[in-house]
ChimeraX commands (.cxc) that place a marker at each C-alpha (Angstrom):
marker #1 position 54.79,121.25,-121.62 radius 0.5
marker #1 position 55.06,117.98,-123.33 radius 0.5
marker #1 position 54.89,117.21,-126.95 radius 0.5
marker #1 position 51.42,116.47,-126.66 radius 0.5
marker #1 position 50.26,119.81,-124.77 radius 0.5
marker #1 position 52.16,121.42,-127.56 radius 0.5
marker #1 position 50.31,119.81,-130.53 radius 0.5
marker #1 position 47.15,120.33,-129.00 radius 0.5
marker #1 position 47.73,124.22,-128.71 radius 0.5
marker #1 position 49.52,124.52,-131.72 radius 0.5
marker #1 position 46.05,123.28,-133.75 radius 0.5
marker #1 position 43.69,126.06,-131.26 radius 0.5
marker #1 position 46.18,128.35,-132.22 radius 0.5
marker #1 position 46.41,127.66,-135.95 radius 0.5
marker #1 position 42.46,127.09,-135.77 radius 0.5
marker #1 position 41.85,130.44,-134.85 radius 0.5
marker #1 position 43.69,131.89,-137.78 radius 0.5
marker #1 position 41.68,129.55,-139.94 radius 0.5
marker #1 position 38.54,131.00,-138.43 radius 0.5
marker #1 position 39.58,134.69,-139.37 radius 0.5
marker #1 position 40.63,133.97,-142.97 radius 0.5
marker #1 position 38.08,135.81,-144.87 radius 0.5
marker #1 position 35.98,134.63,-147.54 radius 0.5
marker #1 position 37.42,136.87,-150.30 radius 0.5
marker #1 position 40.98,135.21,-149.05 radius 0.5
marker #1 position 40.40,131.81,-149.77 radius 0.5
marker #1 position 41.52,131.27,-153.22 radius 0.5
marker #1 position 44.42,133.72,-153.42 radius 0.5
marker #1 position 47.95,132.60,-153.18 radius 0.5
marker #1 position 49.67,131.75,-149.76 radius 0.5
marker #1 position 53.32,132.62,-148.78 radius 0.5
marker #1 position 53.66,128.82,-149.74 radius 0.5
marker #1 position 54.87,128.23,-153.21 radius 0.5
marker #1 position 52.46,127.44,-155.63 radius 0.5
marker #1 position 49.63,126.90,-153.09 radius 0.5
marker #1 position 46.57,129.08,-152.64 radius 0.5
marker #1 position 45.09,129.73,-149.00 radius 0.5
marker #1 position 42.87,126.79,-149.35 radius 0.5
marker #1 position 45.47,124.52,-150.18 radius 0.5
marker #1 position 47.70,125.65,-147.48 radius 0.5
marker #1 position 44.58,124.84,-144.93 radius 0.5
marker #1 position 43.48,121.72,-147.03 radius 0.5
marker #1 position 47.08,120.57,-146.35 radius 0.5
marker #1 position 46.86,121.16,-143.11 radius 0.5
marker #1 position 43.25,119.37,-142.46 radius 0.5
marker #1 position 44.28,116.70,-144.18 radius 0.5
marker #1 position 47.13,115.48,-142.33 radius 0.5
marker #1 position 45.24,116.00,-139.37 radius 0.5
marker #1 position 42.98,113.85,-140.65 radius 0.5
marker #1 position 45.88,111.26,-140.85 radius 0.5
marker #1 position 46.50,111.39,-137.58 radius 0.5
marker #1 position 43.42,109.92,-137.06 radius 0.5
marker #1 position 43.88,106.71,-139.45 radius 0.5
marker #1 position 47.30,105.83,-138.98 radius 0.5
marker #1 position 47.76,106.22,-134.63 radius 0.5
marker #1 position 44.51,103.72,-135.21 radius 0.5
marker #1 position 46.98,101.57,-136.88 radius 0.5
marker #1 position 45.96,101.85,-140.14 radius 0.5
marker #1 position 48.92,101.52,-143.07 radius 0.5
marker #1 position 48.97,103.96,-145.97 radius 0.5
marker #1 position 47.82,101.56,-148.38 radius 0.5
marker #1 position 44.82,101.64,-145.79 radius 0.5
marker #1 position 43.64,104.79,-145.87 radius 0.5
marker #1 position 44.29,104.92,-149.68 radius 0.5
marker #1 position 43.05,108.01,-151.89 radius 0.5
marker #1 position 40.39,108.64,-149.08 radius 0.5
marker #1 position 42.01,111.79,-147.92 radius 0.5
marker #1 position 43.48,113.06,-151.39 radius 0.5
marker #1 position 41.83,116.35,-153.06 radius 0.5
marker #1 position 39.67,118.73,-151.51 radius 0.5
marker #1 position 38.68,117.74,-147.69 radius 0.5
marker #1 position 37.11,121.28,-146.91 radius 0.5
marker #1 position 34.19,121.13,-148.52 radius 0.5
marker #1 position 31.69,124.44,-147.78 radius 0.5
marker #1 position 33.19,125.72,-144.39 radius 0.5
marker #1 position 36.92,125.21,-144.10 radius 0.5
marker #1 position 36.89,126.47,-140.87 radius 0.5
marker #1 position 34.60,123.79,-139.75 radius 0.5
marker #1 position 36.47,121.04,-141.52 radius 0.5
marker #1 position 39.25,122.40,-139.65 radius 0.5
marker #1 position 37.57,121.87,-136.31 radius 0.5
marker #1 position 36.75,118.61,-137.18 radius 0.5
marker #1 position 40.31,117.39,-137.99 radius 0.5
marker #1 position 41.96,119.08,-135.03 radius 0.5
marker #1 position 39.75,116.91,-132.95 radius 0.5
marker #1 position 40.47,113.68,-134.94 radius 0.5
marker #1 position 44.25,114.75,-134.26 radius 0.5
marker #1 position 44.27,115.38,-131.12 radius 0.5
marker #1 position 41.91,112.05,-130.24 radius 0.5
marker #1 position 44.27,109.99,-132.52 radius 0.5
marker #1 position 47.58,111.34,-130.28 radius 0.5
marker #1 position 45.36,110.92,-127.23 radius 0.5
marker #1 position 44.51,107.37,-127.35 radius 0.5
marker #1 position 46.13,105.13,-124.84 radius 0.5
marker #1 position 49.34,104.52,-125.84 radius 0.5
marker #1 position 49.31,105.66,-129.08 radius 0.5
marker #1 position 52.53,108.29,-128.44 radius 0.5
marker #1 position 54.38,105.03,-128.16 radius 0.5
marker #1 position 52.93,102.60,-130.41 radius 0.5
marker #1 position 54.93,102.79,-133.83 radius 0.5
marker #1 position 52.86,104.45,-136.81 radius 0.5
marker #1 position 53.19,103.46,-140.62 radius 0.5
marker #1 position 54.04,107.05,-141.80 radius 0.5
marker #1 position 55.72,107.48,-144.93 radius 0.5
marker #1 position 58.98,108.09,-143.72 radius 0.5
marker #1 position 58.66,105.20,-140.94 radius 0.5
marker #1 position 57.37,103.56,-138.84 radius 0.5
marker #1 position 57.90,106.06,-136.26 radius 0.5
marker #1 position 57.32,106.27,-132.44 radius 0.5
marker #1 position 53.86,108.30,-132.35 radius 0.5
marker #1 position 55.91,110.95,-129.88 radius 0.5
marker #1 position 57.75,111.29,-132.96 radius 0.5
marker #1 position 54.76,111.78,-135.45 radius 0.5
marker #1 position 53.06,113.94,-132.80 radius 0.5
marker #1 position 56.39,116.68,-132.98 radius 0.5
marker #1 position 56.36,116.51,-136.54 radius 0.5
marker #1 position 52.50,117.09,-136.70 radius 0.5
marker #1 position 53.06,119.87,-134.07 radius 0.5
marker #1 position 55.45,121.54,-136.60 radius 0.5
marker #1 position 53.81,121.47,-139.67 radius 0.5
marker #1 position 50.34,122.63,-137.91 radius 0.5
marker #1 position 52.27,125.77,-136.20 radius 0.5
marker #1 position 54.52,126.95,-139.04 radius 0.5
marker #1 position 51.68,127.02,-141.53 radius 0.5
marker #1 position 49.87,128.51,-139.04 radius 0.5
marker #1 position 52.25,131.16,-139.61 radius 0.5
marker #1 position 52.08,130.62,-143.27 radius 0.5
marker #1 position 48.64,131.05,-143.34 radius 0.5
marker #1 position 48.60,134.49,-140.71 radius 0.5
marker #1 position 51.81,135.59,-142.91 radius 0.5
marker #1 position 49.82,135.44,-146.08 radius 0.5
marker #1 position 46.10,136.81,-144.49 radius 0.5
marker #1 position 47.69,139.59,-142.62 radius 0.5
marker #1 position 46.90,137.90,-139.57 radius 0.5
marker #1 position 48.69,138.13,-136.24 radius 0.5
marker #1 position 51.92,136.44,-136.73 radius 0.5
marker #1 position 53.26,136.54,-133.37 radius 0.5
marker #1 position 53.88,133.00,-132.55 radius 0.5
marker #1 position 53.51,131.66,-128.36 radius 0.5
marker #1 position 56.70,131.94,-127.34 radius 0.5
marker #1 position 56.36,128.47,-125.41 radius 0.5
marker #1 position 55.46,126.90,-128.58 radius 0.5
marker #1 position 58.39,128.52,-130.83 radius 0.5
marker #1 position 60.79,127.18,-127.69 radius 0.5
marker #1 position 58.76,123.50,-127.51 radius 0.5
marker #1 position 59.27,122.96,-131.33 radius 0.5
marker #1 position 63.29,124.56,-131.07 radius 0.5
marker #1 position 63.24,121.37,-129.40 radius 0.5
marker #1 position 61.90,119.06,-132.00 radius 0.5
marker #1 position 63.98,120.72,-134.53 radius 0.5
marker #1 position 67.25,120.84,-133.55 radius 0.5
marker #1 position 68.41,116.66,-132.72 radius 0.5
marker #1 position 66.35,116.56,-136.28 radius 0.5
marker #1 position 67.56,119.58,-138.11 radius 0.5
marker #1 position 69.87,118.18,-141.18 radius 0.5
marker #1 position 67.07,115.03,-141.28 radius 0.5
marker #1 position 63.97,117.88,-141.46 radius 0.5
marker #1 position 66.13,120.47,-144.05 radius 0.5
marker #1 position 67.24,117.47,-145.93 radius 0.5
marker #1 position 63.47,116.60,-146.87 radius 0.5
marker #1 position 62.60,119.76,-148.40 radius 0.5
marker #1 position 59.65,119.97,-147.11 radius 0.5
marker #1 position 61.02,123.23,-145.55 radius 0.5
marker #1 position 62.64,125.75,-148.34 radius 0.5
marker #1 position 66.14,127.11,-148.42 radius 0.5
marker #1 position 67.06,127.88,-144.76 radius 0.5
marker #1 position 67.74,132.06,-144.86 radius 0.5
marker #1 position 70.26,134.14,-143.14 radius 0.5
marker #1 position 69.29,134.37,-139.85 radius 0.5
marker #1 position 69.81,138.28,-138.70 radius 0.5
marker #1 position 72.04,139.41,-135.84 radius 0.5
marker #1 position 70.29,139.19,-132.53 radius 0.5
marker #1 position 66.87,137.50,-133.90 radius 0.5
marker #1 position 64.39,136.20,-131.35 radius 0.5
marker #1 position 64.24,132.77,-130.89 radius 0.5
marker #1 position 60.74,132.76,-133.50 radius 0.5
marker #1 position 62.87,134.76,-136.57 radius 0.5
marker #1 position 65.53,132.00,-136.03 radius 0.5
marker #1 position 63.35,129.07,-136.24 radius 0.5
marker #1 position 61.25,130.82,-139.16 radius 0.5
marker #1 position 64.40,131.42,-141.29 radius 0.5
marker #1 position 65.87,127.50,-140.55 radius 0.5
marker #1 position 62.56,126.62,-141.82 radius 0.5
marker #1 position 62.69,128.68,-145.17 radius 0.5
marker #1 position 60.74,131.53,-143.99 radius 0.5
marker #1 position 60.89,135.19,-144.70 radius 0.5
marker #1 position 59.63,136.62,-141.37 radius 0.5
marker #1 position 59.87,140.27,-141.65 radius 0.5
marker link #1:1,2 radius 0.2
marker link #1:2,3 radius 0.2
marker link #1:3,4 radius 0.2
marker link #1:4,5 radius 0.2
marker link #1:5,6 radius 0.2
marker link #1:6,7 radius 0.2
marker link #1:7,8 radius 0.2
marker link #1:8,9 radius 0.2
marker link #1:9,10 radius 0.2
marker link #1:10,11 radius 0.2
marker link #1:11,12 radius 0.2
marker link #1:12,13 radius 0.2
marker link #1:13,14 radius 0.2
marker link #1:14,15 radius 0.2
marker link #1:15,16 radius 0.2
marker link #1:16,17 radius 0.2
marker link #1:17,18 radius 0.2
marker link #1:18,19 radius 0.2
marker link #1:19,20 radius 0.2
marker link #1:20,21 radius 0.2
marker link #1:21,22 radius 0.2
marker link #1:22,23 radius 0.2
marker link #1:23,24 radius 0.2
marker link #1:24,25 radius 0.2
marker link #1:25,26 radius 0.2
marker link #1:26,27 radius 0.2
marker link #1:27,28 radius 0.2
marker link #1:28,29 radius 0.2
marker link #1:29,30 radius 0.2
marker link #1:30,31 radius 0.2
marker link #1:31,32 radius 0.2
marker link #1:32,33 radius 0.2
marker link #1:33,34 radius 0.2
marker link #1:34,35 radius 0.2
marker link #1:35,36 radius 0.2
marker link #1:36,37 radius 0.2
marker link #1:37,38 radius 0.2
marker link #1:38,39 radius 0.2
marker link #1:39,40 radius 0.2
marker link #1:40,41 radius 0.2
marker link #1:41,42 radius 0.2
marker link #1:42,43 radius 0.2
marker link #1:43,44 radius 0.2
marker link #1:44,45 radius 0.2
marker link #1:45,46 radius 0.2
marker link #1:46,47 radius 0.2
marker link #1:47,48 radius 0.2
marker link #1:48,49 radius 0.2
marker link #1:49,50 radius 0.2
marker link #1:50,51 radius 0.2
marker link #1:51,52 radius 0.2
marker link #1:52,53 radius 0.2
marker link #1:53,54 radius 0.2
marker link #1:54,55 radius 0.2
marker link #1:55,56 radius 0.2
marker link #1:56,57 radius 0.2
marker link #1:57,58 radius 0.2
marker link #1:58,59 radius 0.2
marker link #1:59,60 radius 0.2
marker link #1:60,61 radius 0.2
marker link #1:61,62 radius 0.2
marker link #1:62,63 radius 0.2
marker link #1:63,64 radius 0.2
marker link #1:64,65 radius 0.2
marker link #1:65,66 radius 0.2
marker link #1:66,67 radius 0.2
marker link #1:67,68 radius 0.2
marker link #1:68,69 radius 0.2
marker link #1:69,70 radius 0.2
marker link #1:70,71 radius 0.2
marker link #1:71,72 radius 0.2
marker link #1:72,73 radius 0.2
marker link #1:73,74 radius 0.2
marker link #1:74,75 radius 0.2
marker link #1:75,76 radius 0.2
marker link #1:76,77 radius 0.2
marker link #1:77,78 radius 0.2
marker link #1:78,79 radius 0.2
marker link #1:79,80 radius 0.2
marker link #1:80,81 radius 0.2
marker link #1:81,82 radius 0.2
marker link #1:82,83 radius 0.2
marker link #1:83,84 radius 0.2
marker link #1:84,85 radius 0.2
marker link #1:85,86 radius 0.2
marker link #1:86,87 radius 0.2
marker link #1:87,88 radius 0.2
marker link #1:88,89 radius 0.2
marker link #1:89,90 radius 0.2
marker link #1:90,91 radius 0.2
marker link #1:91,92 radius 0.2
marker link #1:92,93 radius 0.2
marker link #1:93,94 radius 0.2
marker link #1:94,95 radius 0.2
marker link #1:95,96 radius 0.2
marker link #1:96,97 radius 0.2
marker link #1:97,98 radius 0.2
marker link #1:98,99 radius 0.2
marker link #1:99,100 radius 0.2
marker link #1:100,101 radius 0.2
marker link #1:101,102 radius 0.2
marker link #1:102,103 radius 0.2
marker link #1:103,104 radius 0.2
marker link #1:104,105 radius 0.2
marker link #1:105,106 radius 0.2
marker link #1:106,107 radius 0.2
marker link #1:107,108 radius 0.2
marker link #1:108,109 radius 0.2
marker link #1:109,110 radius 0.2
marker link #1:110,111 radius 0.2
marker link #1:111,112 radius 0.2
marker link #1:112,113 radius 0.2
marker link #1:113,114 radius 0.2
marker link #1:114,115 radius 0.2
marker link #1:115,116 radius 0.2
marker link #1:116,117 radius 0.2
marker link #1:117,118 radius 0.2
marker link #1:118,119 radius 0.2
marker link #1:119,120 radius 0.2
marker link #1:120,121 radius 0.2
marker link #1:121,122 radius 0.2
marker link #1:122,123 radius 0.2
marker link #1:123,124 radius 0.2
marker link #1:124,125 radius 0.2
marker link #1:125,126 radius 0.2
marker link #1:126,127 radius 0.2
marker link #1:127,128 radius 0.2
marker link #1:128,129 radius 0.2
marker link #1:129,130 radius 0.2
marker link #1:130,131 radius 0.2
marker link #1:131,132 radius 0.2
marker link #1:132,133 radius 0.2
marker link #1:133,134 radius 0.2
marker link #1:134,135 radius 0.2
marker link #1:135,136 radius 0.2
marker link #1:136,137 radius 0.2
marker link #1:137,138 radius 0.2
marker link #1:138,139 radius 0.2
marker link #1:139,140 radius 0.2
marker link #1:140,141 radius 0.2
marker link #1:141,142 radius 0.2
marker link #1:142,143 radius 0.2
marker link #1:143,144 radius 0.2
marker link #1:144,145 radius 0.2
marker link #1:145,146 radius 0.2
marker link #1:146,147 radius 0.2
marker link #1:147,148 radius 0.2
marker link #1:148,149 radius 0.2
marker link #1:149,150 radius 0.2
marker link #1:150,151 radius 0.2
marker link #1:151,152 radius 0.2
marker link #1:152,153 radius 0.2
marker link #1:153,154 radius 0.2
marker link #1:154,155 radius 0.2
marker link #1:155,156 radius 0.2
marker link #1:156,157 radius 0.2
marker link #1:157,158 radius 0.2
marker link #1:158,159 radius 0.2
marker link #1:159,160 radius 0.2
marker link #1:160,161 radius 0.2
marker link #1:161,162 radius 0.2
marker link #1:162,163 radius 0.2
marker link #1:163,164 radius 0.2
marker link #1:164,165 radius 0.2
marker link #1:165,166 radius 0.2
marker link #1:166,167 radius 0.2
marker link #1:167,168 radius 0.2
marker link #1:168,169 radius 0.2
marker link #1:169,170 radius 0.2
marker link #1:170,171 radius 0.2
marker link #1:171,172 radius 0.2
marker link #1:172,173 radius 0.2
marker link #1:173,174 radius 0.2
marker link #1:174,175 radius 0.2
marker link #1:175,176 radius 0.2
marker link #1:176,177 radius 0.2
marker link #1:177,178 radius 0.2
marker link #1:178,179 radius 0.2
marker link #1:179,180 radius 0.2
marker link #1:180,181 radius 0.2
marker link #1:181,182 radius 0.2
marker link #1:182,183 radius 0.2
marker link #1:183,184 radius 0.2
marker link #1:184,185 radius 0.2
marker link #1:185,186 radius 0.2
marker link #1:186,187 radius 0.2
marker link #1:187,188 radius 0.2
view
């Protein structure tokens, strides 16, 4: 699986957990700090939406404020739909995995964006089944796929902190509780 089989199911995987967050869920608080279950998802359609703008070449100063605040609107679940498509057009256009892309930590090869993409749509994916009571089983060939985007980039990735405190990783973990608790998660 390449990294762009991977980003593309990590968004139908994290768009079905979108789909199944219920309506009396929306505005309680995730397992992220400070952020309720539509921000979490917001988050996440947003820089999806990204995606979009900057593999098209656009710069930051581009886009501007255009994809600040609320992008949900009515139907979250349909707003995500629409930016998982954007995503996975923008990563899909010829070239565009190699092209360099203004991010805000770059420019960066798009294969680069693409893994980075790929693991902040499938850990809050988890976030988001973690704080709905969803499923949280990750695909096993995902958790692997993204081992491999973390580790040459661990200390860069931990050193943002973007990710939490990294947590003591129990004795004999599967490969998902490791990457969970390098990534500041509690997975029970």
């Amino acid at each position: 699986m390449d990294i762009l089989d991977a980003h593309t199911r990590s968004l139908g995987a994290t768009g079905r957990l979108v789909a199944n967050v219920r309506t009396e869920q929306w505005d309680a608080l995730s397992i992220c700090d400070g952020w309720s279950i539509r921000e979490l998802v917001n988050h996440i359609v947003s820089g999806n939406f990204w995606v979009g703008e900057l593999t098209a070449g656009k710069t930051i100063d581009e886009v501007g404020d255009r994809l600040d605040g609320d992008v949900l609107g009515d139907d979250p679940a349909a707003a995500y739909d629409q930016s998982a498509e954007v995503a996975d057009g923008g990563f899909r256009r010829p070239g565009a995995l190699d092209a360099p892309v203004a991010v805000s930590y770059g420019p960066v090869p798009g294969s680069v964006y693409c893994g980075h993409r790929f693991l902040d749509v499938l850990i809050h994916g988890w976030d988001l089944a973690s704080s709905t009571g969803q499923d949280t089983g990750l695909d096993p060939d995902l958790v692997e796929k993204l081992w491999g985007v973390v580790e040459p980039q661990q200390d860069v990735l931990l050193g943002s902190g973007a990710f939490g405190d990294e947590h003591e990783i129990p004795p004999h973990a599967d490969r998902q509780t490791q990457l969970l608790a390098l990534l500041g998660r509690h997975p029970a």
